[in-house]
Backbone as a printed PyTorch tensor [residue, N CA C, xyz], in Angstrom:
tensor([[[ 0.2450, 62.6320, 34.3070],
         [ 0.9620, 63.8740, 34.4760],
         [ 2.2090, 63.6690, 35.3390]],

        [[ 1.9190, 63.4430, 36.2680],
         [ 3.2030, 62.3670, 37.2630],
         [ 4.0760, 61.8340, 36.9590]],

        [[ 3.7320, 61.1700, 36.1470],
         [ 5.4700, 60.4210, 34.6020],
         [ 5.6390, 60.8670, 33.6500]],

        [[ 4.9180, 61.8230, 33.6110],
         [ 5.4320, 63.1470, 32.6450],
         [ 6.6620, 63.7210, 33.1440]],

        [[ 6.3920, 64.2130, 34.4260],
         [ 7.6440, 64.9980, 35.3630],
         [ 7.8350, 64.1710, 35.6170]],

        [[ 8.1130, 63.0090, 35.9550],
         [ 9.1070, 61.9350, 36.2550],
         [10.0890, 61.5860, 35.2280]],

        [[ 9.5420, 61.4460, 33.9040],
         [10.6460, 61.1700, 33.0200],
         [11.2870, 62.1450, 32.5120]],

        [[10.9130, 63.9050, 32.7300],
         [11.4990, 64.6590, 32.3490],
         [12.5810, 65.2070, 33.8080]],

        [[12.2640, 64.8630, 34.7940],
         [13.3900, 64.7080, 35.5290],
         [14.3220, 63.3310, 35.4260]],

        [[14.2670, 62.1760, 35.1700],
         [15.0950, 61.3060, 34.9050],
         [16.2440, 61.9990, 34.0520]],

        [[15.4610, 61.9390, 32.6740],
         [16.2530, 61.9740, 31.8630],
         [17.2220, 63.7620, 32.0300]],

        [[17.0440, 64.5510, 33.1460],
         [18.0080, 65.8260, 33.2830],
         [18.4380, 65.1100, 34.3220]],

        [[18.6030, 64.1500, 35.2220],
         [19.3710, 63.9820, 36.2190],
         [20.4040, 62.8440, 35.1220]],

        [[20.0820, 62.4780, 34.1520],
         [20.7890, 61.8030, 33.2550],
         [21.6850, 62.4140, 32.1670]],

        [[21.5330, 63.4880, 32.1370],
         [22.4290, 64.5210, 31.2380],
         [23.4560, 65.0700, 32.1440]],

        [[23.1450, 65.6860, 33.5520],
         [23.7020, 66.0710, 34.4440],
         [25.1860, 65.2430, 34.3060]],

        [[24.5810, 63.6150, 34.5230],
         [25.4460, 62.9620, 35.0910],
         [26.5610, 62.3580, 33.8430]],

        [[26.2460, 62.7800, 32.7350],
         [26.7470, 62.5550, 31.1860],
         [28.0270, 63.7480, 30.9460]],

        [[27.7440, 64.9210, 31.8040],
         [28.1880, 65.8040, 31.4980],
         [29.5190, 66.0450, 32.7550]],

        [[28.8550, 65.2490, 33.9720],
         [30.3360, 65.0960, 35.2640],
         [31.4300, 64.3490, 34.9660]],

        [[32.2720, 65.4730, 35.5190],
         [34.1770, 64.6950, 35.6290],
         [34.0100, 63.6620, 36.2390]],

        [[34.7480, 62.6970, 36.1420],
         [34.8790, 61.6170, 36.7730],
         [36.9960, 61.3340, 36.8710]],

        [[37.4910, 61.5350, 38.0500],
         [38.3430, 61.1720, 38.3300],
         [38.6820, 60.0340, 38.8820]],

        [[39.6940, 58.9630, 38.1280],
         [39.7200, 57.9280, 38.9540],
         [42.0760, 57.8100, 39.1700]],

        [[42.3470, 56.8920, 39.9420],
         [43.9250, 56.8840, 40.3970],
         [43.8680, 55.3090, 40.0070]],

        [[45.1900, 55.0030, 40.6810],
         [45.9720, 53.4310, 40.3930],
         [47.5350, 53.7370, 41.0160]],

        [[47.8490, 53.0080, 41.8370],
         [48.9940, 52.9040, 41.7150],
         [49.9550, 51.4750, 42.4060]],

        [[51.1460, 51.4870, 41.6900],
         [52.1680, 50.4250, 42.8220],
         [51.7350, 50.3600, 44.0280]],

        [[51.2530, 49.6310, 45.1170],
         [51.2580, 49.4020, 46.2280],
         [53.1620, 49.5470, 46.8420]],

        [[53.5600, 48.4580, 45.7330],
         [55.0250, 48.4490, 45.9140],
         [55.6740, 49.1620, 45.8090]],

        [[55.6660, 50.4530, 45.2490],
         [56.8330, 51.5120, 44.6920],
         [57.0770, 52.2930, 45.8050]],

        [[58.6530, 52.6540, 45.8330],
         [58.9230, 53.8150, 46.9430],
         [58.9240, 55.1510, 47.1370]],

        [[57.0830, 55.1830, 46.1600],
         [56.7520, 56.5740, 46.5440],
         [57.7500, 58.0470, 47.4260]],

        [[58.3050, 57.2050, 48.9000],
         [59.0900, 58.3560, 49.5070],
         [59.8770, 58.1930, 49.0400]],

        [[61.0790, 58.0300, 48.3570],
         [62.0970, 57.9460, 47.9280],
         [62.1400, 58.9320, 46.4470]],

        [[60.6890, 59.1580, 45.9380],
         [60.4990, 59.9400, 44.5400],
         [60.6550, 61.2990, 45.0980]],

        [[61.8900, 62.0090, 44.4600],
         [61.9610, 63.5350, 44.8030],
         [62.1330, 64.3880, 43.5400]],

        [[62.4910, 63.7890, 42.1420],
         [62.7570, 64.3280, 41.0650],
         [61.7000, 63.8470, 40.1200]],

        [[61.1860, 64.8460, 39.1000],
         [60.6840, 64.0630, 37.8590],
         [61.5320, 64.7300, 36.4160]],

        [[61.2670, 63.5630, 35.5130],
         [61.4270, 64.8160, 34.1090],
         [60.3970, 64.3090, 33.3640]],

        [[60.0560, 65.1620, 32.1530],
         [59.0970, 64.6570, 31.2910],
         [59.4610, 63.6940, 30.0350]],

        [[58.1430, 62.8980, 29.6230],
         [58.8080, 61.7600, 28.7610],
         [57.6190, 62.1010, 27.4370]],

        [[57.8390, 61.5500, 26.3990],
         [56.7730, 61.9170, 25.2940],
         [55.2940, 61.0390, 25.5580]],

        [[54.3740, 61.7370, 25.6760],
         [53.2530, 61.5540, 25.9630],
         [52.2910, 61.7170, 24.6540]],

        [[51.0430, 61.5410, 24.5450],
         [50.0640, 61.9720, 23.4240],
         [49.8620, 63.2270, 23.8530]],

        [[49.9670, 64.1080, 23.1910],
         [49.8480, 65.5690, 23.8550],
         [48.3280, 66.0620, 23.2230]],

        [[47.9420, 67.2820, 23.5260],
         [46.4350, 67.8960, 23.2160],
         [46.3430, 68.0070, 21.8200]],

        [[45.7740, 67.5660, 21.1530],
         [45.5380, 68.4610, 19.7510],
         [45.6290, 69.9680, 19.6510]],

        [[45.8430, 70.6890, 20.8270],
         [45.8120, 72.4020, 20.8560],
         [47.4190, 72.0700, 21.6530]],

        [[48.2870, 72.9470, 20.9440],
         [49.8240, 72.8360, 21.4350],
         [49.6880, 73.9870, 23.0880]],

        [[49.1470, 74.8510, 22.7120],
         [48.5790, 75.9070, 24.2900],
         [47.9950, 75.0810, 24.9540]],

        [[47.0440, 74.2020, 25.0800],
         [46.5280, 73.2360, 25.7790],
         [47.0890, 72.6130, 26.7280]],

        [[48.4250, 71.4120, 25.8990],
         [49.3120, 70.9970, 26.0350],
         [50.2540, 71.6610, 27.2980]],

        [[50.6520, 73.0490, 26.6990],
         [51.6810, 73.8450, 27.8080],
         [50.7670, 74.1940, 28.9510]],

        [[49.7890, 74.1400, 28.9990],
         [48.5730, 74.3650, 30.3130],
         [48.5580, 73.5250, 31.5370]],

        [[49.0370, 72.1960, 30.8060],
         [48.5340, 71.0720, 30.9880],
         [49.9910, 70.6450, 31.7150]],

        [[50.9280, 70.7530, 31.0720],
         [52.1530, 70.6570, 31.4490],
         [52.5740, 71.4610, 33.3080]],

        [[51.9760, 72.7020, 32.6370],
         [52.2070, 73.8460, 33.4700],
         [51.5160, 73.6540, 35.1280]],

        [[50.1690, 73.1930, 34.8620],
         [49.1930, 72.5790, 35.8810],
         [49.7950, 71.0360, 36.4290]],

        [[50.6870, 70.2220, 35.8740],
         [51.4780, 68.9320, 36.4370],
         [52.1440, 69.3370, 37.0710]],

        [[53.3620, 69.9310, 36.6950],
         [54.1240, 70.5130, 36.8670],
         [53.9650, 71.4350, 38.8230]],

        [[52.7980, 72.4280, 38.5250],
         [52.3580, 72.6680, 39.8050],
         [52.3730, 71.6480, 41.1480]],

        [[51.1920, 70.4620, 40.7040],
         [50.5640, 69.7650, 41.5920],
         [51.9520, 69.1430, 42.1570]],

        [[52.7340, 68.4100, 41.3270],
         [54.0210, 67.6690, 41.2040],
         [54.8140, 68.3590, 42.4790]],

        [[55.4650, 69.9490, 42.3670],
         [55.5160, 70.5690, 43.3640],
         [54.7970, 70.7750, 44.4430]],

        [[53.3630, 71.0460, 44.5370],
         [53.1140, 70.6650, 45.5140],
         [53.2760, 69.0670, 46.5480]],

        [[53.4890, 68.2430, 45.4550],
         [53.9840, 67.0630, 46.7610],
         [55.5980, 66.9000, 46.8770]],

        [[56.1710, 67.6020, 46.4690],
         [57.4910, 67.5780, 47.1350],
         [58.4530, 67.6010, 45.8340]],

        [[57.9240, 67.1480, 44.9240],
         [59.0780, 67.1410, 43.6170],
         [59.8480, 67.9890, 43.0060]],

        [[60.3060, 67.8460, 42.3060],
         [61.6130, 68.4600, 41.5180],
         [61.7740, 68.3850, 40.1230]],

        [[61.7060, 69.2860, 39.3650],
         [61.6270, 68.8930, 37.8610],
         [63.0820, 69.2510, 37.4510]],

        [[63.8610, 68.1460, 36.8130],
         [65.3010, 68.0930, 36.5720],
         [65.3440, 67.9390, 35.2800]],

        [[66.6030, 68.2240, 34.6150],
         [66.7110, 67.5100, 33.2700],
         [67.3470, 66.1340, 33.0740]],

        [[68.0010, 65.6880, 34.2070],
         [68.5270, 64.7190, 33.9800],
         [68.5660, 63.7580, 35.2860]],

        [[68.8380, 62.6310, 35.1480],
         [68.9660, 61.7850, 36.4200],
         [67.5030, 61.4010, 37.2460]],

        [[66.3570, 61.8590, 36.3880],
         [65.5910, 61.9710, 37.4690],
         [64.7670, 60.8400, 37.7920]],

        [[64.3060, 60.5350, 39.2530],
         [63.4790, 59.1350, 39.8310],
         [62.4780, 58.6040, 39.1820]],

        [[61.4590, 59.8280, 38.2660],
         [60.4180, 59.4030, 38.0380],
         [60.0400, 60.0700, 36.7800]],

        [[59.7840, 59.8230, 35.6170],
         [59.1710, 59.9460, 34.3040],
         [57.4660, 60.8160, 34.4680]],

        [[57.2090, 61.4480, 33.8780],
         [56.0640, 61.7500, 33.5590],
         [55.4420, 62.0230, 31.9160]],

        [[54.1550, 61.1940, 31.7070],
         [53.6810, 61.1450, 30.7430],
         [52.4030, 61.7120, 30.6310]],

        [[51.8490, 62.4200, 29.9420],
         [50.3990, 63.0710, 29.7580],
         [50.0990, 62.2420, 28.6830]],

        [[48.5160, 61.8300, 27.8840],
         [48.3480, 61.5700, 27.0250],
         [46.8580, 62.4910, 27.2640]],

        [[46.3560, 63.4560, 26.2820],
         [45.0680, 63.6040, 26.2050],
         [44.4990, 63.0280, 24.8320]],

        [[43.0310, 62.6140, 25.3060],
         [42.0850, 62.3390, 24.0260],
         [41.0010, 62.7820, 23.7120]],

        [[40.4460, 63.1380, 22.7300],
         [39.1360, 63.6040, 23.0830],
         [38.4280, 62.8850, 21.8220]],

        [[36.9660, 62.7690, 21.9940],
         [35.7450, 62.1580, 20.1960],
         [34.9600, 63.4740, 20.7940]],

        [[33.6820, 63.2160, 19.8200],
         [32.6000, 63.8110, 20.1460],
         [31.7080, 62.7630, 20.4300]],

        [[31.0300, 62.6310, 21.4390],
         [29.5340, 62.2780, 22.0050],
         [28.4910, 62.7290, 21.0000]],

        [[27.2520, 61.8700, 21.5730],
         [26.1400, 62.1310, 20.9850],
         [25.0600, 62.2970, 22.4180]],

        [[24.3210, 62.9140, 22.0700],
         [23.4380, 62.5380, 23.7750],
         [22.0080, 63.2060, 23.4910]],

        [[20.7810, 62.6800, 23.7720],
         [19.5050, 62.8990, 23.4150],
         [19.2690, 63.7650, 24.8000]],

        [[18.7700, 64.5700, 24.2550],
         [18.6730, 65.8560, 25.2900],
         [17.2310, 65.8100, 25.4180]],

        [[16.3290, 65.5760, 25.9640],
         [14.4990, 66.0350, 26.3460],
         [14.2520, 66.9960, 26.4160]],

        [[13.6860, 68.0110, 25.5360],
         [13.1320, 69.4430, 25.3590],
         [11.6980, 69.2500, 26.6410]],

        [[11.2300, 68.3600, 26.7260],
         [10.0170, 68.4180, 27.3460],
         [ 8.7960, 67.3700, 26.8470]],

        [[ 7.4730, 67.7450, 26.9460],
         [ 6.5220, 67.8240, 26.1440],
         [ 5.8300, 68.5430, 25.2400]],

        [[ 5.3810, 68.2790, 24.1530],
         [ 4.7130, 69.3450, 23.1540],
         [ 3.4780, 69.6040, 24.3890]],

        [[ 2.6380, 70.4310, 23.6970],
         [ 1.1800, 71.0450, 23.9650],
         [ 0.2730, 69.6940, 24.6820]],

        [[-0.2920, 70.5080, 25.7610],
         [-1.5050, 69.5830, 26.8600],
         [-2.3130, 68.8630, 25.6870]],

        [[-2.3760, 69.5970, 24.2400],
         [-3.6620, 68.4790, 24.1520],
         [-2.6720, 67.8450, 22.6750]],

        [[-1.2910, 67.6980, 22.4580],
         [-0.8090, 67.0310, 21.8040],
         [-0.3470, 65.6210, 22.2120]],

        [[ 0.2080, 65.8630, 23.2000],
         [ 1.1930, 65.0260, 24.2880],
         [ 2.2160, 64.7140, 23.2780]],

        [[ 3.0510, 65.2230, 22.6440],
         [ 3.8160, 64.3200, 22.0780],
         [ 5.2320, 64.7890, 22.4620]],

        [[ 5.9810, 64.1350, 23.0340],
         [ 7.1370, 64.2720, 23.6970],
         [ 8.3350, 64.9090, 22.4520]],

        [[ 9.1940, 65.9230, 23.1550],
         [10.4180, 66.2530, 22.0210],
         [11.9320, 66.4690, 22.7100]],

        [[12.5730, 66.3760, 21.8880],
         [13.9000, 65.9020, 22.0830],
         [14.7550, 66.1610, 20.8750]],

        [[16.1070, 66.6320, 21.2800],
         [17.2030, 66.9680, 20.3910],
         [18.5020, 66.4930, 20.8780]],

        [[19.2290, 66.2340, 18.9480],
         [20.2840, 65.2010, 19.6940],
         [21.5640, 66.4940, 19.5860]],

        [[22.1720, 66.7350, 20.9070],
         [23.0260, 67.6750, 21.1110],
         [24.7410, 66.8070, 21.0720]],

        [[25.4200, 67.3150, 20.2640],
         [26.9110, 66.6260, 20.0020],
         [27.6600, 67.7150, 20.9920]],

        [[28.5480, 66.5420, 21.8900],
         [29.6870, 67.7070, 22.9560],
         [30.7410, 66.9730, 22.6710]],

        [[31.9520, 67.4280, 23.0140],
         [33.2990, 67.1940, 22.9400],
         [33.9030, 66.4640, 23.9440]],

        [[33.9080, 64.9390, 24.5580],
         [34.3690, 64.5480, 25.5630],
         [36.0510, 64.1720, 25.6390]],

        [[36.7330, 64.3770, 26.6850],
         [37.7930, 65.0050, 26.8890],
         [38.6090, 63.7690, 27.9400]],

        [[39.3600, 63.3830, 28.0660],
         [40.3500, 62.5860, 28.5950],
         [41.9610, 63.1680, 29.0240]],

        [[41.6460, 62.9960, 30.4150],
         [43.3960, 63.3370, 30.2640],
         [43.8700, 62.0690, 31.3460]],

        [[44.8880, 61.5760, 30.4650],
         [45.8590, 60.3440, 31.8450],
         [46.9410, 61.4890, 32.2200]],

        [[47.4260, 60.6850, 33.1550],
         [49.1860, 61.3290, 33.7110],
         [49.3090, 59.8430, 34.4510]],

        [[50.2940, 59.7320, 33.6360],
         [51.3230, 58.5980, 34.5080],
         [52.4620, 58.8710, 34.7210]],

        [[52.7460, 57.8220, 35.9670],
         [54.1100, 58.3040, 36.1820],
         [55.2650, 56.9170, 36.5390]],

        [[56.4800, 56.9050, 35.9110],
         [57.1840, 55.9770, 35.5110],
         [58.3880, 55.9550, 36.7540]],

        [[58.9510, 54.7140, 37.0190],
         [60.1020, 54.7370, 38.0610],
         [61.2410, 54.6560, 37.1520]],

        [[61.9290, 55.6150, 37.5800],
         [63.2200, 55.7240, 35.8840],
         [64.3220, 54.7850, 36.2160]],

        [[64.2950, 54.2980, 37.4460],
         [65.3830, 53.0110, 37.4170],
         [64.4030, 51.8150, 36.8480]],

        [[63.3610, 51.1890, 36.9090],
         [62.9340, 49.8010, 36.4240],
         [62.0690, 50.6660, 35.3080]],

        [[61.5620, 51.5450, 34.9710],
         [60.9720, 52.1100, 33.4920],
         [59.6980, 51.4820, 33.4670]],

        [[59.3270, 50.8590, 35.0270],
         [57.4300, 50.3980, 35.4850],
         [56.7220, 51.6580, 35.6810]],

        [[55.3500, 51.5330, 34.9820],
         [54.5110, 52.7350, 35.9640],
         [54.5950, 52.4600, 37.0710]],

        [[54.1690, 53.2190, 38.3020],
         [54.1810, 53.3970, 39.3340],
         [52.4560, 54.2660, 40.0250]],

        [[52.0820, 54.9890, 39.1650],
         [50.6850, 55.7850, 39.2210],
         [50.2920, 56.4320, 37.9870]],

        [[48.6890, 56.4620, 38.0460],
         [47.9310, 56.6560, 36.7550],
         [47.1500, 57.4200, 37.1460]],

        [[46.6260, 58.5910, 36.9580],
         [45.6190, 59.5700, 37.1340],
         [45.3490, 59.5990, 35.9700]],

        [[43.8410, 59.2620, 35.7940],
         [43.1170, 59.1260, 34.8760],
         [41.3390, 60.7240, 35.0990]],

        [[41.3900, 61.2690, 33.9260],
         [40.0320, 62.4260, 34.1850],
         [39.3410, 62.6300, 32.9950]],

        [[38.2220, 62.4770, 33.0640],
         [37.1800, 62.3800, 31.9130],
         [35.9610, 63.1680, 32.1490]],

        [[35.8040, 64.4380, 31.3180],
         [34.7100, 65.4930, 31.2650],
         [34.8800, 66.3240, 29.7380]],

        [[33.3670, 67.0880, 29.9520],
         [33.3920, 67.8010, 28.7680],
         [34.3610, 68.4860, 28.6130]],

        [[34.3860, 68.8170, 27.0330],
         [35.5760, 70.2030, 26.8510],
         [34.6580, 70.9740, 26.5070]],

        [[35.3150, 72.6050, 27.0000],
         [34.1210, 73.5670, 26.5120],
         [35.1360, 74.1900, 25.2010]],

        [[34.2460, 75.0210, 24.4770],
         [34.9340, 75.9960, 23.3920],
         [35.7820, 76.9110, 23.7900]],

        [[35.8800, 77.0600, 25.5810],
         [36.4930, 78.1910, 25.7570],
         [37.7750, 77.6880, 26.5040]],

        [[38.6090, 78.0150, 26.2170],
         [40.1680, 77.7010, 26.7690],
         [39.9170, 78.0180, 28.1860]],

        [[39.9790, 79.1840, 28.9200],
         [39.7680, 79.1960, 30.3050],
         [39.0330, 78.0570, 31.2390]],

        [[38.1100, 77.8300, 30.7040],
         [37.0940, 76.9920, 31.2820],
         [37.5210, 75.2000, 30.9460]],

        [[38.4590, 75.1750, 30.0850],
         [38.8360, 74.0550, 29.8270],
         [40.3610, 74.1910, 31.0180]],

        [[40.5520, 75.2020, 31.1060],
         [41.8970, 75.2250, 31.8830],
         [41.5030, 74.9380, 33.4510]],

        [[40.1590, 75.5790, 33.8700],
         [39.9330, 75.9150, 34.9440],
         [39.8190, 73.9070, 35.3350]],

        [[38.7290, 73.3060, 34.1570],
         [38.3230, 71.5050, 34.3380],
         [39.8000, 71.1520, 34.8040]],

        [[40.7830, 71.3170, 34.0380],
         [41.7020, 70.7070, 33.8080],
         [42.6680, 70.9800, 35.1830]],

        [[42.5970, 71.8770, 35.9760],
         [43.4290, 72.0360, 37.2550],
         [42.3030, 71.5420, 38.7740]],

        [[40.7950, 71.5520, 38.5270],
         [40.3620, 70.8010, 39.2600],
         [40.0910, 69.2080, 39.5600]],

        [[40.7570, 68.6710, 38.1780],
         [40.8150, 67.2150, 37.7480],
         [42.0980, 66.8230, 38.5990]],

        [[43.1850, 68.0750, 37.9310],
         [44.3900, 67.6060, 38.7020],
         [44.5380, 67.6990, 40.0600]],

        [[43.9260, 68.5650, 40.7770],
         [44.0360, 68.7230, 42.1680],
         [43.2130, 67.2970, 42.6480]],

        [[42.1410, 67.0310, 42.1950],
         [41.4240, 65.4390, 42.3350],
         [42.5710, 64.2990, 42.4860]],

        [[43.0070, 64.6330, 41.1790],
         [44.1800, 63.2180, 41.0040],
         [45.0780, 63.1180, 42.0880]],

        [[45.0690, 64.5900, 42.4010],
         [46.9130, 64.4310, 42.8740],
         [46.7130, 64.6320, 44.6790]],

        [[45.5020, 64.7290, 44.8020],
         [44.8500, 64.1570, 46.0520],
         [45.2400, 63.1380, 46.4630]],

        [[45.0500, 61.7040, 45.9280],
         [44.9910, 60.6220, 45.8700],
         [46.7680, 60.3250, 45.8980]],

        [[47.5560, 61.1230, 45.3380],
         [48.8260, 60.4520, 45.3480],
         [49.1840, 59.8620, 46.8730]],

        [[50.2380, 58.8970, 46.5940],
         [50.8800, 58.5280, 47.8980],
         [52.1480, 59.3880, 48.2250]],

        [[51.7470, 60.2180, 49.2050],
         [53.0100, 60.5090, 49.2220],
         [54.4780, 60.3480, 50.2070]],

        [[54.2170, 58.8630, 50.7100],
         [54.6510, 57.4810, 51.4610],
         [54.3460, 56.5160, 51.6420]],

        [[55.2440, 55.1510, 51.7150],
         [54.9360, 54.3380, 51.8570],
         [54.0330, 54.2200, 52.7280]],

        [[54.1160, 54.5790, 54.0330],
         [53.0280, 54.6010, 55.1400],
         [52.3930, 54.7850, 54.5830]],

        [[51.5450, 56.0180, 54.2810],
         [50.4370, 56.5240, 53.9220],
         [49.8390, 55.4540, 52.4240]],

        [[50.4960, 55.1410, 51.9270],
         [50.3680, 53.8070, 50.9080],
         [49.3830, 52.8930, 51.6090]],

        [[49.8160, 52.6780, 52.7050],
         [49.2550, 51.3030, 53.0840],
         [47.6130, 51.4510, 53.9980]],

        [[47.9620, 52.6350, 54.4130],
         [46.4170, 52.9700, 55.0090],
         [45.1280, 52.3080, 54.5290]]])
């Protein structure tokens, strides 16, 4: 009975963890982060949903301002690229156990929509990346809730930016 509830908690602390964002960064050690005060945008893989896309834009765009930037049309220090991707998953979900005097374990295979978004960002004098915010979680059916993932991914990412050399080197 004991590894009964043992494997039916495994396997939900294993869906749980199938189903979490995972944010990860990268960047130049070398680049002169303080010196970046402008961006413009560059062609990226954009969302399969064009509203998505402008969400997505709209939410960079934010964070970007919040560390000090400037969105220009021309001349500007630093490039920005979005690419989103998404497949569908497969994932064996554990209903439980059948009946005390069956024992026979059940399970259904549930298909979700897993979701990718990069943002990089380019130094427009040498045309090197410079930083990669990378975020990977479900998409839901509902736009809000995909909007809501999608600005707590970015606030994650853009955590992590440098926003000085000093602070680079920490």
């Amino acid at each position: 009975m004991k590894f009964r509830m043992f494997a039916c908690l495994a396997l939900a602390m294993t869906a749980a963890v199938a189903y979490a964002q995972n944010v990860t960064t990268d960047s130049d050690p070398s680049a002169p982060f303080a010196t970046y005060k402008t961006y413009a945008w560059t062609e990226g893989t954009p969302s399969p949903n064009p509203l998505g896309e402008q969400r997505i834009h709209a939410a960079v765009d934010a964070q970007l301002a919040g560390k000090g930037l400037t969105r220009v049309d021309s001349a500007p220090n630093l490039y920005v690229a979005t690419h989103v991707l998404t497949h569908e998953q497969k994932e064996v979900v554990a209903n439980g156990f059948g009946p005390w005097w069956g024992g026979g374990f059940t399970a259904n295979v549930e298909t979700y929509v897993q979701g990718t978004l990069i943002v990089d960002l380019y130094d427009a004098s040498t045309r090197k990346m410079v930083w990669r915010g990378v975020a990977t979680g479900t998409a839901s059916d509902k736009p809000s809730k995909n909007t809501s993932k999608i600005d707590k991914a970015l606030a994650k990412m853009f955590q992590r930016y440098p926003s000085s050399v000093t602070s680079d080197r920490r």
